[in-house]
VOGU-3710 file (C-alpha; in Angstrom, 3 decimals, decimal comma):
1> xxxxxxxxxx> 230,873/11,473/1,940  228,800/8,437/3,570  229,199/5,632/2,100  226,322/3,404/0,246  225,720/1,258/3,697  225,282/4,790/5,629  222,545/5,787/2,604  221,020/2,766/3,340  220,652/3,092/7,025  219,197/6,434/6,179
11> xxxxxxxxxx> 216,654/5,559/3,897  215,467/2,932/6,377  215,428/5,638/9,227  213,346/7,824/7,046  210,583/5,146/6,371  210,742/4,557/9,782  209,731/8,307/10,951  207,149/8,680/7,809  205,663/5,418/9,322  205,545/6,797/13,357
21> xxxxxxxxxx> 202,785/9,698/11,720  199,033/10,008/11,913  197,246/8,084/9,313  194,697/9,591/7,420  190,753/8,571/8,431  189,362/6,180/5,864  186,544/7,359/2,819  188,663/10,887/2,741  191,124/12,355/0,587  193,743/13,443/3,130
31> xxxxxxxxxx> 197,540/14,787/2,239  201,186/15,270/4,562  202,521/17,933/6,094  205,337/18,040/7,507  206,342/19,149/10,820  209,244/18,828/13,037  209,246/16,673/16,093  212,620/15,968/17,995  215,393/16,034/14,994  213,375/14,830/12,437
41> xxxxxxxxxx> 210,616/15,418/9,994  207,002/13,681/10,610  204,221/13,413/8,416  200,621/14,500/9,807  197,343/13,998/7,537  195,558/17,155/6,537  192,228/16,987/4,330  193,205/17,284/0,727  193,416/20,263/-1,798  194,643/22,714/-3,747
51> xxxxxxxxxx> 198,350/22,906/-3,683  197,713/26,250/-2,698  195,202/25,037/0,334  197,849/22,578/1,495  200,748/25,014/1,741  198,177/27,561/3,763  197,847/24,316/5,920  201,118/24,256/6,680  201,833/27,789/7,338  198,805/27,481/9,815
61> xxxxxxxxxx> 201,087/25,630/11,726  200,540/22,299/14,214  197,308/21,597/16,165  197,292/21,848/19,651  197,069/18,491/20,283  199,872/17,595/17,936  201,952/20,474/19,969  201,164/18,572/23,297  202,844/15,578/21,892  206,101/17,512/20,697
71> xxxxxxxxxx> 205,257/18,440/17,058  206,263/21,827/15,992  206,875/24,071/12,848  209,702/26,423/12,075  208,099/28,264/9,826  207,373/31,848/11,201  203,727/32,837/12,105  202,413/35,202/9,980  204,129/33,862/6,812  202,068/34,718/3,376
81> xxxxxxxxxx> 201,625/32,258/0,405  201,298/34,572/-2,537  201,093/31,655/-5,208  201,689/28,492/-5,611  201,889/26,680/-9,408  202,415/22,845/-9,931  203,886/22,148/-14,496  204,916/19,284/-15,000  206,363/18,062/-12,139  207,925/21,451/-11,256
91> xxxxxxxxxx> 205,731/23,613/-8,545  206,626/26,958/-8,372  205,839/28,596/-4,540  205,948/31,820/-3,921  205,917/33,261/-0,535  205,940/36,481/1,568  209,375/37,879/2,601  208,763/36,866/6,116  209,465/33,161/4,986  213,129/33,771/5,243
101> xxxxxxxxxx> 213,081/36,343/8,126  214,949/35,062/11,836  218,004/33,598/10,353  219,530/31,016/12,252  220,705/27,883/10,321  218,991/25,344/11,876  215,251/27,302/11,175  215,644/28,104/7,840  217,092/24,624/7,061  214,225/23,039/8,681
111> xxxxxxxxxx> 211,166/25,363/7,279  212,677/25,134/3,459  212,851/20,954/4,019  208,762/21,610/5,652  207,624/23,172/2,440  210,199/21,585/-0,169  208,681/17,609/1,740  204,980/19,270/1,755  204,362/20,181/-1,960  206,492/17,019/-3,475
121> xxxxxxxxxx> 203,780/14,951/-4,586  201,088/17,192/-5,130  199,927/16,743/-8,503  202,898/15,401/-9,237  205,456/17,701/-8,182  209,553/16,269/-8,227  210,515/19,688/-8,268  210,027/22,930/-5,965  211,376/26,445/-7,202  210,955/29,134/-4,156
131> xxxxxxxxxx> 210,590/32,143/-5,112  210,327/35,028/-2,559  208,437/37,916/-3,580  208,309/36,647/-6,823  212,122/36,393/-7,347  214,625/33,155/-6,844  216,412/33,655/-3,438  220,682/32,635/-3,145  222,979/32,004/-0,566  219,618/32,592/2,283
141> xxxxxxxxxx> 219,590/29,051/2,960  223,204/27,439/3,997  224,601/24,636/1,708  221,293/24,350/-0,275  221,398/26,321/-3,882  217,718/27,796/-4,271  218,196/29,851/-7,577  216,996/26,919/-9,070  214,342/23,888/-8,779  215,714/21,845/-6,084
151> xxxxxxxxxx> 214,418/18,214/-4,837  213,273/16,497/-1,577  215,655/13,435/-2,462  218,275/16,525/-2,207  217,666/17,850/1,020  217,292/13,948/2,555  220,958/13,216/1,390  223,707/13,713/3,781  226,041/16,017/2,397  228,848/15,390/4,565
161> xxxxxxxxxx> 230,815/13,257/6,354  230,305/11,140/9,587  231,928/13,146/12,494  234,945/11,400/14,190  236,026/12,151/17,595  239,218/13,601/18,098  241,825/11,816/19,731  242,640/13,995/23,034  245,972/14,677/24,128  246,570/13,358/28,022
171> xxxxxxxxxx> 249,040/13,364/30,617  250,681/10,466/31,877  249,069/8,034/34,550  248,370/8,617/37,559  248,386/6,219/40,308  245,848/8,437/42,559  243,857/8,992/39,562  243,456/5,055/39,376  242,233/4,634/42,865  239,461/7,196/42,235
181> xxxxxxxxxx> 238,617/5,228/39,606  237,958/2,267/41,240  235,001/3,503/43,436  233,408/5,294/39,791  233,745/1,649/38,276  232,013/0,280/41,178  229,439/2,721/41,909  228,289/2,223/37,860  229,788/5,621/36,368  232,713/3,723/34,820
191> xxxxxxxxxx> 232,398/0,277/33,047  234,702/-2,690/34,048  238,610/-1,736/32,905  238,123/2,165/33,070  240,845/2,289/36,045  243,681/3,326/33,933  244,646/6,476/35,797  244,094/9,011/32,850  242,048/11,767/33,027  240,345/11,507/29,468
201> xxxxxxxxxx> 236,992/12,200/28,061  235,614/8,741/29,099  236,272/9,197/33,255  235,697/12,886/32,922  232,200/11,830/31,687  232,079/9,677/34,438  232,711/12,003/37,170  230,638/14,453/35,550  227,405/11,814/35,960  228,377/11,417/39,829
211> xxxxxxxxxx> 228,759/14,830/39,904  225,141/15,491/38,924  223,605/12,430/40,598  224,990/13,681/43,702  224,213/17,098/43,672  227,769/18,631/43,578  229,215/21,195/41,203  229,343/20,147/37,673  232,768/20,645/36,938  233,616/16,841/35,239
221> xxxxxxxxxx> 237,320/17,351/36,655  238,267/16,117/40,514  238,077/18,509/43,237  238,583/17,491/47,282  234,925/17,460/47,655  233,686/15,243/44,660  236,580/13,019/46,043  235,268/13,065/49,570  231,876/12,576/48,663  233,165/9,292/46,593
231> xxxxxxxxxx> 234,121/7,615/49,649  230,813/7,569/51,204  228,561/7,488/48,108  226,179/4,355/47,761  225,160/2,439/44,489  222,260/4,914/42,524  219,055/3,194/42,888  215,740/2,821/40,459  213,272/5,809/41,004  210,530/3,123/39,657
241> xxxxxxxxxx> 209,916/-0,593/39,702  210,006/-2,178/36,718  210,071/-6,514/35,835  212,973/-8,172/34,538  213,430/-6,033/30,931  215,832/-3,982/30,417  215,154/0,023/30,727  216,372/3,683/31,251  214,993/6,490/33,335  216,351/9,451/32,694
251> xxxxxxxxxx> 216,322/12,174/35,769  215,535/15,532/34,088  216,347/17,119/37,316  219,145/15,750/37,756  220,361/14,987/33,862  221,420/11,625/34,573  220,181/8,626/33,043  219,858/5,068/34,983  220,751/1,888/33,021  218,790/-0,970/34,826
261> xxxxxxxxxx> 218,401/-4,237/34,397  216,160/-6,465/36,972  215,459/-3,100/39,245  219,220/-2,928/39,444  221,354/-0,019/37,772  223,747/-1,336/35,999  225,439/2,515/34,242  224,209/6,060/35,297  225,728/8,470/32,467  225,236/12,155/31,923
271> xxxxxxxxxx> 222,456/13,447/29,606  221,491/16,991/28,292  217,666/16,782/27,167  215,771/19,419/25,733  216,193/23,522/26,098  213,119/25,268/27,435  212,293/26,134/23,322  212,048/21,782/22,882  211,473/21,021/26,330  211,494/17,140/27,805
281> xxxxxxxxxx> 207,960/15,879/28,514  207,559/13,469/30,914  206,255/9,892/29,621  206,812/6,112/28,998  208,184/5,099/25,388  209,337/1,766/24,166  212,301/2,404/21,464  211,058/1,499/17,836  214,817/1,228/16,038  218,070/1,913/16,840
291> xxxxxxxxxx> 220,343/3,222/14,415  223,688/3,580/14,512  223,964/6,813/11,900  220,663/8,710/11,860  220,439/11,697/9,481  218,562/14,263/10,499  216,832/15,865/6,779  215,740/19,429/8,190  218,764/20,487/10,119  221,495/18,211/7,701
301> xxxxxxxxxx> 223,731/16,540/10,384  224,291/12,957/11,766  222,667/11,651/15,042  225,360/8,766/15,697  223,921/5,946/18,037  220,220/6,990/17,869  217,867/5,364/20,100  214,083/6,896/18,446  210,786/6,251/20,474  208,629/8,515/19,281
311> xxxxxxxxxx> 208,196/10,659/15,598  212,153/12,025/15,380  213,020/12,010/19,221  215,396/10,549/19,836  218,125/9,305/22,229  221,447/10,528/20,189  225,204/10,580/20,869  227,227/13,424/19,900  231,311/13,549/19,450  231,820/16,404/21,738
321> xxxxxxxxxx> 229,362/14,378/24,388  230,232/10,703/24,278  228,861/10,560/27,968  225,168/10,515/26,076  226,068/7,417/24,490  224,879/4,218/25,780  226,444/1,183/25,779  226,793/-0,991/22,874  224,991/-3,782/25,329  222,178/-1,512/25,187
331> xxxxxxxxxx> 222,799/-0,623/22,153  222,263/-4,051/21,225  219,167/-4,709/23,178  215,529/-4,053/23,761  215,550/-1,265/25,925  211,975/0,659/27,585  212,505/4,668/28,072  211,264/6,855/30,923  211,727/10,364/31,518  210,415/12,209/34,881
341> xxxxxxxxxx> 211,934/14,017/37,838  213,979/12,055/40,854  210,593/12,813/43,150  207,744/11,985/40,659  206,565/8,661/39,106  208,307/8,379/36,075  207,162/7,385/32,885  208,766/8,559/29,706  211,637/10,297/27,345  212,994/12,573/25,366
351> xx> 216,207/12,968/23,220  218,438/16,240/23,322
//
């Protein structure tokens, strides 16, 4: 389990994320709903209610102006509210049977933590109870007990622990490995020291990144061509001009991202940004926080190394991917996101 520091980092992410939402225009009673936008919750306004009215709210889904900037709802179109009770402190929602249709964990994690986040607070709800089709539902949604009243607070706490990379397994050196090296080190795909001659996750990451910036197969292992094409490759290069702050473009053609500092790149590392269901818009973002263990609340797992500029995007490390990390320099420092393609004007960027 996470210890109280981790909690803490948490909490802080979370007011961070409620604070990134729409506020509510003044002289009207406006409430939250919550929808999804990169791995996280965020709160958007809706004129106030009923309980009932603000749960049909949500089921209506996002507008289309909050769906052009990323936000989006897991809960399935066509879903029917059938009647919702709020005594004392505990509301009582019951829905249509399509709320727990298209099982996958991720979606039915994410739409229970939508509704649970929505109705806490409405006249003084602590408390939901789902009932579907008038009955309690078990063992529908995975590691979260619905037979009985659960909590927001719940469904925000990490319920287990921060993943640790495992410890790979490789070969001996290898002196011809070490002169390949070299060039990676040089060119930016390696930092300073790399050159040990071992083929581990670290310089298969790297090759991987020269790999894509160059076009070749994406294999992340040596092969006579990636090693031929090392010989003659030059230093990556800035798609845009920027001043003397450091930022990141990230190629979504490509799937490389460009370190730079002073218009120079100082790391290119592989990336994987959104599927075509959470696609990567291009735009221009300045990171807000940076959090070393984020915890996403609808889908219950970590987001190690987060970098988030906008709602719950974010720029995340993960332990079977530690190519996606970036440096602790950056880490560290202020850092300006873009996002585009290698032939367009860049601006912008998204997370996974």
């Amino acid at each position: 389990m996470a210890g109280k520091g981790v909690v803490q980092v948490v909490a802080v992410a979370t007011a961070i994320v409620a604070c990134a939402t729409a506020s509510a225009a003044p002289g009207r009673e406006h409430v939250r709903v919550y929808f999804l936008q990169g791995e996280q919750l965020v709160r958007v306004a809706r004129p106030g209610g009923s309980p009932a009215s603000v749960v049909r709210r949500l089921f209506r889904g996002p507008t289309r102006a909050e769906a052009h900037r990323g936000v989006r709802t897991y809960v399935p179109w066509g879903t029917r509210l059938r009647k919702v009770t709020v005594v004392k402190g505990l509301a009582t929602v019951d829905v249509g049977r399509r709320f727990i249709s298209r099982r996958t964990r991720p979606s039915l994690l994410a739409r229970l933590s939508q509704l649970v986040g929505t109705v806490t607070g409405l006249h003084g709800a602590t408390r939901v109870q789902l009932l579907v089709e008038g009955k309690p539902v078990s063992g529908v949604f995975p590691g979260v007990p619905t037979e009985s009243p659960i909590t927001f607070r719940f469904l925000q706490t990490p319920n287990i622990s921060v993943p640790v990379p495992p410890s790979p397994r490789l070969p001996p050196p290898n002196k011809h490995l070490k002169r390949v090296q070299q060039p990676l080190i040089e060119l930016g795909y390696l930092l300073p020291g790399a050159d040990d001659g071992l083929l581990g996750p670290v310089t298969a990451k790297g090759i991987f990144a020269f790999q894509k910036w160059d076009g070749l197969d994406r294999t992340g292992s040596l092969n006579p061509r990636t090693e031929s094409r090392l010989t003659m490759a030059m230093h990556p290069t800035p798609i845009t001009r920027g001043g003397s702050e450091k930022r990141a473009e990230v190629l979504l053609d490509r799937q490389v991202a460009l370190l730079i500092v002073g218009n120079k790149v100082v790391r290119t590392i592989a990336v994987s940004t959104g599927k075509p269901s959470t696609p990567t818009p291009p735009g221009s973002y300045r990171v807000y926080a940076k959090i070393r263990r984020w915890w996403s609340t609808p889908f219950r797992e970590w987001l190690p190394w987060a970098l988030p500029f906008v709602g719950g995007i974010a720029s995340t490390s993960t332990c079977s991917s530690p190519a996606t990390r970036l440096p602790t320099a950056a880490f560290a420092s202020p850092w300006r996101l873009h996002a585009g393609r290698t032939r367009s004007r860049l601006s912008g960027c998204r997370s996974r």
